[in-house]
C-alpha positions as a Markdown table, in Angstrom:
| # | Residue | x | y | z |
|---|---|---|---|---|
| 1 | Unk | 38.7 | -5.0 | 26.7 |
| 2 | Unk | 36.7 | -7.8 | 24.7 |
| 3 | Unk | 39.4 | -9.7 | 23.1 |
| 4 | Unk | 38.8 | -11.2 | 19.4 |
| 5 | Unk | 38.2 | -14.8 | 18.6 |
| 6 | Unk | 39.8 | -16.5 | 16.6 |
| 7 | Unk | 39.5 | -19.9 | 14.4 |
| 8 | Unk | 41.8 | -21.4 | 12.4 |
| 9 | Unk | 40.5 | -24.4 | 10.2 |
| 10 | Unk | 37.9 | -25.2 | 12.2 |
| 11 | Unk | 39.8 | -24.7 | 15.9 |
| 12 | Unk | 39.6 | -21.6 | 18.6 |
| 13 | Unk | 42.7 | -20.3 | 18.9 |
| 14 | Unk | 45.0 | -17.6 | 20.5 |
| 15 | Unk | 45.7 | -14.8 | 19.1 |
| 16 | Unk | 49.5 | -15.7 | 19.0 |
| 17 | Unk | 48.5 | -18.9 | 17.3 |
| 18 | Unk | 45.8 | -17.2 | 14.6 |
| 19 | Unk | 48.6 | -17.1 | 11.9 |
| 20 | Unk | 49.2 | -18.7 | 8.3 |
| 21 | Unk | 51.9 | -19.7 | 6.4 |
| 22 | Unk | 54.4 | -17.4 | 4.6 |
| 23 | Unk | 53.6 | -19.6 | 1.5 |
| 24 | Unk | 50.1 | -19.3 | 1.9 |
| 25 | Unk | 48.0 | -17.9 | -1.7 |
| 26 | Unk | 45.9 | -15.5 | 0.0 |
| 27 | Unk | 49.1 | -13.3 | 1.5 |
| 28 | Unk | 50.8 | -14.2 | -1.9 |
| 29 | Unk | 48.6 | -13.3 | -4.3 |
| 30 | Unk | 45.7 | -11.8 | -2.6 |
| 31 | Unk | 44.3 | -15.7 | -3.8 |
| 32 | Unk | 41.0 | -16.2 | -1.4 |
| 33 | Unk | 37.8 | -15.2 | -0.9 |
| 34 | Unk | 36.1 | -13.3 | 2.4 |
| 35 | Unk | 32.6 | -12.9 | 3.8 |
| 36 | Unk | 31.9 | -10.7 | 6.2 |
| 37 | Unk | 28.6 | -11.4 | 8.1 |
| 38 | Unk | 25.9 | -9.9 | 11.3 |
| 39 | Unk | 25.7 | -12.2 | 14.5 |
| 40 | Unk | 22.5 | -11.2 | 16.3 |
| 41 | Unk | 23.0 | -12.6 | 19.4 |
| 42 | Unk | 23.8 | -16.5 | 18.5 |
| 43 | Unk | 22.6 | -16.4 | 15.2 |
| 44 | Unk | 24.4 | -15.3 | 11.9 |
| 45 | Unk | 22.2 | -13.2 | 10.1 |
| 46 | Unk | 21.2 | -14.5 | 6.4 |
| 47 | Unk | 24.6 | -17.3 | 7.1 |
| 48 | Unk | 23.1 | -19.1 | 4.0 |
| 49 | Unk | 23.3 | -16.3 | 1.4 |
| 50 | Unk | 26.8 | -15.8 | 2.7 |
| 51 | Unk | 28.0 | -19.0 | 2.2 |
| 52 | Unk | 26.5 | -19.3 | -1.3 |
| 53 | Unk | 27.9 | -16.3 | -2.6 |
| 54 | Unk | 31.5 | -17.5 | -1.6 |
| 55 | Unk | 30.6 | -21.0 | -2.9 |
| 56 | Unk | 29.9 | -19.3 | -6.1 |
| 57 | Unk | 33.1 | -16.9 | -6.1 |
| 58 | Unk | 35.1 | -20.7 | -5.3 |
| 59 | Unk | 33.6 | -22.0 | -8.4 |
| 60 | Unk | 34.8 | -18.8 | -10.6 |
| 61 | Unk | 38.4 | -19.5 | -8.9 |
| 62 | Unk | 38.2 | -23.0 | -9.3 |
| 63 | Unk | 39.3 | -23.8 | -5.9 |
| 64 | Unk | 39.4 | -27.6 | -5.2 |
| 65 | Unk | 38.6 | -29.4 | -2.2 |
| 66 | Unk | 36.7 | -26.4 | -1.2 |
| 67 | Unk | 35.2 | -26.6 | 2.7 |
| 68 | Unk | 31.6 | -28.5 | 2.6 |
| 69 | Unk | 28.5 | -26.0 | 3.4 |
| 70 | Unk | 28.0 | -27.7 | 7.0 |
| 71 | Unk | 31.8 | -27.9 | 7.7 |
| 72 | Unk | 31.6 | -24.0 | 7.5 |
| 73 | Unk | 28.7 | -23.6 | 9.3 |
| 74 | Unk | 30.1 | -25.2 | 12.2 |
| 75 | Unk | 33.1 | -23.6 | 12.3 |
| 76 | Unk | 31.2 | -20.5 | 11.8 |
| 77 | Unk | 28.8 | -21.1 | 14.9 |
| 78 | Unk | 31.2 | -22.5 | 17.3 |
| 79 | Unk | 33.1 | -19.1 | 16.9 |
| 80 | Unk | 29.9 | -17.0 | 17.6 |
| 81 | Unk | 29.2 | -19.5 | 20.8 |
| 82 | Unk | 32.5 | -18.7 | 21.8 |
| 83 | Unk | 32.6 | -15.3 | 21.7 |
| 84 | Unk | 29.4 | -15.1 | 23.8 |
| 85 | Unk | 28.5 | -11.1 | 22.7 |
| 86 | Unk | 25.6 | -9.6 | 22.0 |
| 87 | Unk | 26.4 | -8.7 | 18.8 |
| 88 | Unk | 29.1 | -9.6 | 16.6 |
| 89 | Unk | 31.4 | -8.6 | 13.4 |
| 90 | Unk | 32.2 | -12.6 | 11.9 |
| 91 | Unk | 34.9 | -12.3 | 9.1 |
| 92 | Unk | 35.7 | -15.7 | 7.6 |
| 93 | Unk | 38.4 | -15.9 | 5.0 |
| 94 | Unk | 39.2 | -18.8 | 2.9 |
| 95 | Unk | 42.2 | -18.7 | 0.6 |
| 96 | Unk | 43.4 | -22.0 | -1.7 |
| 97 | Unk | 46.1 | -22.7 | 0.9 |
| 98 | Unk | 49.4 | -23.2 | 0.6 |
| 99 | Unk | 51.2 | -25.1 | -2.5 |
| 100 | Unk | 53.8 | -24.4 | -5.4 |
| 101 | Unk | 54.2 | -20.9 | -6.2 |
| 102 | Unk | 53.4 | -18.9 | -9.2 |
| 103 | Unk | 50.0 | -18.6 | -10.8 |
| 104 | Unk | 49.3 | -21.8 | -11.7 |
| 105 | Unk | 46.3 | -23.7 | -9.8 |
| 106 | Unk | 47.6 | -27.4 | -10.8 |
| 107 | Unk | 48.3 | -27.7 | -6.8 |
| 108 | Unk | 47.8 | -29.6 | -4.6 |
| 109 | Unk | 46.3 | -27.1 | -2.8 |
| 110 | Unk | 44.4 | -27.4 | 1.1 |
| 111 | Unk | 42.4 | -24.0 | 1.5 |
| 112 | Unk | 42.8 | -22.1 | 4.6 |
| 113 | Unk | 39.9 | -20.7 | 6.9 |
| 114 | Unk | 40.4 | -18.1 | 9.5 |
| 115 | Unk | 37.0 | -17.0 | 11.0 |
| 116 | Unk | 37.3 | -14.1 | 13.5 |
| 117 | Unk | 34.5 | -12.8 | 15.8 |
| 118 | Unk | 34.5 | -9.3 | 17.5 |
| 119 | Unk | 32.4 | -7.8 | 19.6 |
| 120 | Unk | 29.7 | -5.1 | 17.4 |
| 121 | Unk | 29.4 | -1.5 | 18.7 |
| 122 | Unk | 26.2 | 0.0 | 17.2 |
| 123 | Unk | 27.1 | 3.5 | 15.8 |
| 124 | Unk | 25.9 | 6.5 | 17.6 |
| 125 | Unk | 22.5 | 7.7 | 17.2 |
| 126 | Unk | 23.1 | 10.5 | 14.5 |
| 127 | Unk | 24.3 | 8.1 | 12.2 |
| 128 | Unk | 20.6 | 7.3 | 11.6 |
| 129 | Unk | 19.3 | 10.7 | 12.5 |
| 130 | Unk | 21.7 | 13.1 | 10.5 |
| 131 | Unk | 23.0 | 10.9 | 8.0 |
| 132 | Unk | 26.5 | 10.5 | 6.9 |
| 133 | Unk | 28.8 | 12.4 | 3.9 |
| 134 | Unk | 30.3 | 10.5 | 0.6 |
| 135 | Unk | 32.7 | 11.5 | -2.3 |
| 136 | Unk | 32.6 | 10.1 | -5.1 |
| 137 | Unk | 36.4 | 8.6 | -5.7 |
| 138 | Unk | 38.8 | 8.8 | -8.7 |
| 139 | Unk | 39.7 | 5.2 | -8.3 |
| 140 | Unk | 37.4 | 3.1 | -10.6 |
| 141 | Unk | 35.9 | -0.2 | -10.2 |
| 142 | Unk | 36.8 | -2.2 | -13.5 |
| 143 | Unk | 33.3 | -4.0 | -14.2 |
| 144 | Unk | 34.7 | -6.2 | -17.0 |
| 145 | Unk | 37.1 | -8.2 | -14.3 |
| 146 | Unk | 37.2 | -11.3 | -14.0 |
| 147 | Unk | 36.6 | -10.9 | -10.3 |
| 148 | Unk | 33.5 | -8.3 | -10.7 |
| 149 | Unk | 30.8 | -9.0 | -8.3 |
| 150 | Unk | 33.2 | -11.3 | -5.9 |
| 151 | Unk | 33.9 | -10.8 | -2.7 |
| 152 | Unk | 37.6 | -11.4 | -3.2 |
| 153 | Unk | 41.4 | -10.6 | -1.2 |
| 154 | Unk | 42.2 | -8.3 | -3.8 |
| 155 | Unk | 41.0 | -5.5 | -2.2 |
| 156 | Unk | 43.1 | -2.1 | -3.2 |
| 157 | Unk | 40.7 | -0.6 | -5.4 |
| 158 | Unk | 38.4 | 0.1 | -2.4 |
| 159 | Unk | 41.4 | 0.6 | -0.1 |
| 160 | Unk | 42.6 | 3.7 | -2.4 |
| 161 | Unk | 39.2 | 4.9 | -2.8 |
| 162 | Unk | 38.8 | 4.8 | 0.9 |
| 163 | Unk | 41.7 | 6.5 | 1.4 |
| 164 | Unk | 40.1 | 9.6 | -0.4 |
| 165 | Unk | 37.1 | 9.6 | 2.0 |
| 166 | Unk | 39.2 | 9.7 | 4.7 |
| 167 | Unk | 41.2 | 12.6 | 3.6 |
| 168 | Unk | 38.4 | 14.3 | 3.1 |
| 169 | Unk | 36.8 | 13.5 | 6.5 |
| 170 | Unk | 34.2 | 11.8 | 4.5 |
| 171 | Unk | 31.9 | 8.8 | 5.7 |
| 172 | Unk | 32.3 | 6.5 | 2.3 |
| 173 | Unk | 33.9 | 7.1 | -0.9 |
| 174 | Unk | 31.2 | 5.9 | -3.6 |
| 175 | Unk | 32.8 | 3.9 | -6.6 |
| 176 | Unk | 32.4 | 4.6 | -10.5 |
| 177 | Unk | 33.0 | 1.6 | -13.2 |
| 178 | Unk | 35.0 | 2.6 | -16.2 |
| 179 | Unk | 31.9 | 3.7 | -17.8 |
| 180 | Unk | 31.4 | 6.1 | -15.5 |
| 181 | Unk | 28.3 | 4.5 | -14.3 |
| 182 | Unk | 27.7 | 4.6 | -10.4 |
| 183 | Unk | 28.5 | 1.3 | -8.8 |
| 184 | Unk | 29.2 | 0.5 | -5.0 |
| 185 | Unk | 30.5 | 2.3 | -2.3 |
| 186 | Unk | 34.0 | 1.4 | -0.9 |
| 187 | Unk | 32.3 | -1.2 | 1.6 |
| 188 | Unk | 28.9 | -0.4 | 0.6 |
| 189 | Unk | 26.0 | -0.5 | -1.6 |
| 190 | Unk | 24.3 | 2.7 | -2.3 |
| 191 | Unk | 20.9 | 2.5 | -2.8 |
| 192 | Unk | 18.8 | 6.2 | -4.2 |
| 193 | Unk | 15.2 | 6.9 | -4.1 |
| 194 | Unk | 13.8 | 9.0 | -7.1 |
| 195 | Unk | 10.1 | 9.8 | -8.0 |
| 196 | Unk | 9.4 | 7.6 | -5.0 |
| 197 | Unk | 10.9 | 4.7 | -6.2 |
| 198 | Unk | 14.0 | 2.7 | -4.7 |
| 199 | Unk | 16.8 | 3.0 | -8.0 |
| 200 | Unk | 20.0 | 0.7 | -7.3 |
| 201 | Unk | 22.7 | -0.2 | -10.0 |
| 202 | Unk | 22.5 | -3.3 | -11.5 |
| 203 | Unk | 24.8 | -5.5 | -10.2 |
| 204 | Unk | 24.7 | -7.4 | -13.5 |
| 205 | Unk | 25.7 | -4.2 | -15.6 |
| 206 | Unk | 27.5 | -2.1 | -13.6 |
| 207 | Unk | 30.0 | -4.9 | -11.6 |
| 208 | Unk | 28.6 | -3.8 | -8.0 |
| 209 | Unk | 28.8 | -6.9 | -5.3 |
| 210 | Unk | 25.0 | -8.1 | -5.0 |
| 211 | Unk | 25.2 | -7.1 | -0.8 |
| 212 | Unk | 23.3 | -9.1 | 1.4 |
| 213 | Unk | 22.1 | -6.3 | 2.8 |
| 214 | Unk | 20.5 | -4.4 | -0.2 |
| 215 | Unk | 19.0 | -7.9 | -1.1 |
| 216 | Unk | 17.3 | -7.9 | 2.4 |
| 217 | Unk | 16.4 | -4.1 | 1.7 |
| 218 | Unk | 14.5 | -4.8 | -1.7 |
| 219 | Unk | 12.7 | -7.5 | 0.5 |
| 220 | Unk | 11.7 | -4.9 | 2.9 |
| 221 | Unk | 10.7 | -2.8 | 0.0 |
| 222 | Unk | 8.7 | -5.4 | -1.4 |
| 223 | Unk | 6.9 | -5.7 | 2.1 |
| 224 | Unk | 6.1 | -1.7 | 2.0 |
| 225 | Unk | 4.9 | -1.9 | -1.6 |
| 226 | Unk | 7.9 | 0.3 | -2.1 |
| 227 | Unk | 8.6 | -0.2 | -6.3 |
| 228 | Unk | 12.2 | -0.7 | -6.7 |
| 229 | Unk | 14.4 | -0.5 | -10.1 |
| 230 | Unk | 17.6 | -2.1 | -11.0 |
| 231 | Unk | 19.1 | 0.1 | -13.7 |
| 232 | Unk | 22.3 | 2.0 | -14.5 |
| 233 | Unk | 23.0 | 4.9 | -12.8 |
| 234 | Unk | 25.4 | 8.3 | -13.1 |
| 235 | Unk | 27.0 | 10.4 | -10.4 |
| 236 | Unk | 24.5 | 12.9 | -11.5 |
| 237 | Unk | 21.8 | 10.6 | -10.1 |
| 238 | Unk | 22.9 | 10.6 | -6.6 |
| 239 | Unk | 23.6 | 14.4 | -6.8 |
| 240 | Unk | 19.5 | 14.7 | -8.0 |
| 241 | Unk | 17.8 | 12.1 | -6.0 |
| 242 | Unk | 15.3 | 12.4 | -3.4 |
| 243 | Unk | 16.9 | 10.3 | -0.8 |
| 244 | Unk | 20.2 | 8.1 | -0.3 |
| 245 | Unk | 21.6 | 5.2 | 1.9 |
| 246 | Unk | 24.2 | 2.8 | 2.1 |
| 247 | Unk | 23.7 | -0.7 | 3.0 |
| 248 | Unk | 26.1 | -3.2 | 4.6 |
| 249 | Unk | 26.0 | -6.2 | 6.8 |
| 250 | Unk | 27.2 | -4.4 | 9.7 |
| 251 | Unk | 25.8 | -0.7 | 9.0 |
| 252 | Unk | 22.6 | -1.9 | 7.9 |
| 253 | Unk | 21.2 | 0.9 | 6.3 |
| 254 | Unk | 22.7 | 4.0 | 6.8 |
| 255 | Unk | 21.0 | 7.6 | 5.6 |
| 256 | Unk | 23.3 | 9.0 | 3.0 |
| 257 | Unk | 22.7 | 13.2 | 3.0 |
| 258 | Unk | 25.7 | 14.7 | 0.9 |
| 259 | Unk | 27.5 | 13.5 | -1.6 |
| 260 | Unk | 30.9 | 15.6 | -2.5 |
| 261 | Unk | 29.0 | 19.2 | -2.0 |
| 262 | Unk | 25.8 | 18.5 | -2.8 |
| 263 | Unk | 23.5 | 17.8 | -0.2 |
| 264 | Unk | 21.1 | 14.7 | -1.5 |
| 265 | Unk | 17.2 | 15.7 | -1.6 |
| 266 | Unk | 16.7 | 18.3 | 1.5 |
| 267 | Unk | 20.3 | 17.3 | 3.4 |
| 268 | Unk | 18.1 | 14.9 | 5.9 |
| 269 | Unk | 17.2 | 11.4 | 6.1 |
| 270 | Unk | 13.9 | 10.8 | 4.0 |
| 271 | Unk | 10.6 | 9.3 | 4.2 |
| 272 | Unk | 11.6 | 6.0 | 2.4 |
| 273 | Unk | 14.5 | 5.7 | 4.2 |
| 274 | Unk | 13.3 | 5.7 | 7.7 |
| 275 | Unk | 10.0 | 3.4 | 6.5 |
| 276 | Unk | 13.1 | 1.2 | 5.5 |
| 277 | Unk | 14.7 | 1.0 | 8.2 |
| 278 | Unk | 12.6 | -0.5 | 10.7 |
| 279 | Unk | 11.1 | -3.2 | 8.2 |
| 280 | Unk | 14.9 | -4.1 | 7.3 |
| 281 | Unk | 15.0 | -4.6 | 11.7 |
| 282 | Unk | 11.5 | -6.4 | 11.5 |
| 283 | Unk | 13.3 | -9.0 | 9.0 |
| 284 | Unk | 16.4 | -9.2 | 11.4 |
| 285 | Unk | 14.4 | -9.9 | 14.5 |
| 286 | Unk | 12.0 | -12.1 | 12.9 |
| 287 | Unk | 15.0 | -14.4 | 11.8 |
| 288 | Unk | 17.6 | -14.1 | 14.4 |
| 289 | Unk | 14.8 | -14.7 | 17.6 |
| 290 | Unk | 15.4 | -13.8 | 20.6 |
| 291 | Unk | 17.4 | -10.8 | 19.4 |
| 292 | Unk | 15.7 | -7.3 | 19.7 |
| 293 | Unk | 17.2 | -4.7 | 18.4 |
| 294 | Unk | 17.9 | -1.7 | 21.4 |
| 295 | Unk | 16.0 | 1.7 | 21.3 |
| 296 | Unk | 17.9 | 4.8 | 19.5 |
């Protein structure tokens, strides 16, 4: 059994000795940020993105003394050297540490970083070739919060919306904003295709986190000559639209054929999609040399 690495500020660890404080923010108050990011072989996949979008979601938190860029990096690598797989799922969590209780930030505060790397099982084959099932969940998204778009601790919308998919034996429960407006799946983007033409919500309007992976997919579309929109978007949208997929660091992109009870375009993966998907492994490969991707 492949066992999990583990690194706590900066050192490989045991499992027995991968633990934080009791007094720590993030178990508190949910007070930290995570990324969640690919390993292709040795190399992190897009690491740079990553690590500005949590330097960005640090600034909105003002968190102080907040790990340098090359501090995290290493940390980041020596856990993927360690862990020696072929592919790997690297969660790094940074919280503002431990301190005096209660909300305010006055401090002193030292953040925490716990980096984990375990070993990544591609999904089976009909992932790609049948597609996978979504409901759309009651639980809402609140776009107006001051944590919109960040990659935060404070996780239980998408927990309780997850929950749903699961007890409906569903892949993905897909999240509306207050408005109603289609945003994000639980741990997803979803991206449609209508008229020929890649539609996502607008991160910017609709609160969605701007994925790493859908940015790398409206690269890929731009390579195609694919034309790609950014606009707001109803539930009604995905029911009518031609094609579907989620995107995620570690799914990649994943065909999207039903939504609730309505099959999206003709229940299969589409044209766009599956021109997608190899360009989005193109960019992969290109970057993370000598990784290949292996045959479906």
């Amino acid at each position: 059994m492949d066992e999990t690495v583990y690194s706590l500020n900066g050192r490989i660890v045991a499992e027995r000795d991968a633990v934080v404080s009791v007094t720590d923010r993030g178990f508190l108050y949910g007070d930290g940020l995570f990324e969640t990011m690919h390993a292709y072989g040795r190399t992190l996949f897009r690491l740079e993105q990553h690590l500005d979008r949590m330097k960005k979601g640090a600034a909105v938190l003002s968190f102080s003394d907040f790990p340098k860029t090359s501090t995290l990096e290493k940390w980041l690598q020596a856990a993927v050297d360690s862990a020696k797989y072929p592919e790997a799922n690297v969660r790094m969590t940074v919280t503002r540490g431990t301190g005096p209780r209660g909300p305010s930030i006055r401090g002193p505060f030292t953040p925490t970083v716990v980096i984990t790397v375990t070993r990544y099982e591609r999904p089976p084959a009909a992932k790609l070739h049948e597609g996978v099932h979504a409901i759309i969940a009651t639980f809402r998204r609140q776009e107006s919060a001051a944590t919109a778009m960040l990659k935060t601790l404070n996780y239980i919308e998408q927990i309780l919306a997850r929950r749903e998919a699961d007890a409906a034996h569903a892949d993905e429960a897909l999240m509306l904003n207050n408005a109603g407006l289609l945003c994000e799946g639980s741990a997803s983007n979803i991206s449609l295709v209508r008229d020929g033409t890649l539609t996502i919500p607008d991160p910017a309007r609709v609160g969605a986190l701007p994925g790493i992976a859908q940015l790398t997919v409206l690269e890929a579309a731009g390579n195609l000559g694919i034309p790609v929109v950014q606009t707001v978007l109803s539930p009604w949208d995905a029911y009518r639209s031609e094609e579907a997929f989620l995107t995620g660091s570690m799914r990649e992109i994943t065909p999207l054929v039903r939504v609730g009870e309505n099959e999206v375009g003709n229940g299969k993966p589409g044209p766009i999609t599956k021109k997608l998907i190899p360009e989005f492994r193109r960019i992969v490969e290109r970057e993370c040399k000598p990784y290949v991707f292996p045959r479906d």
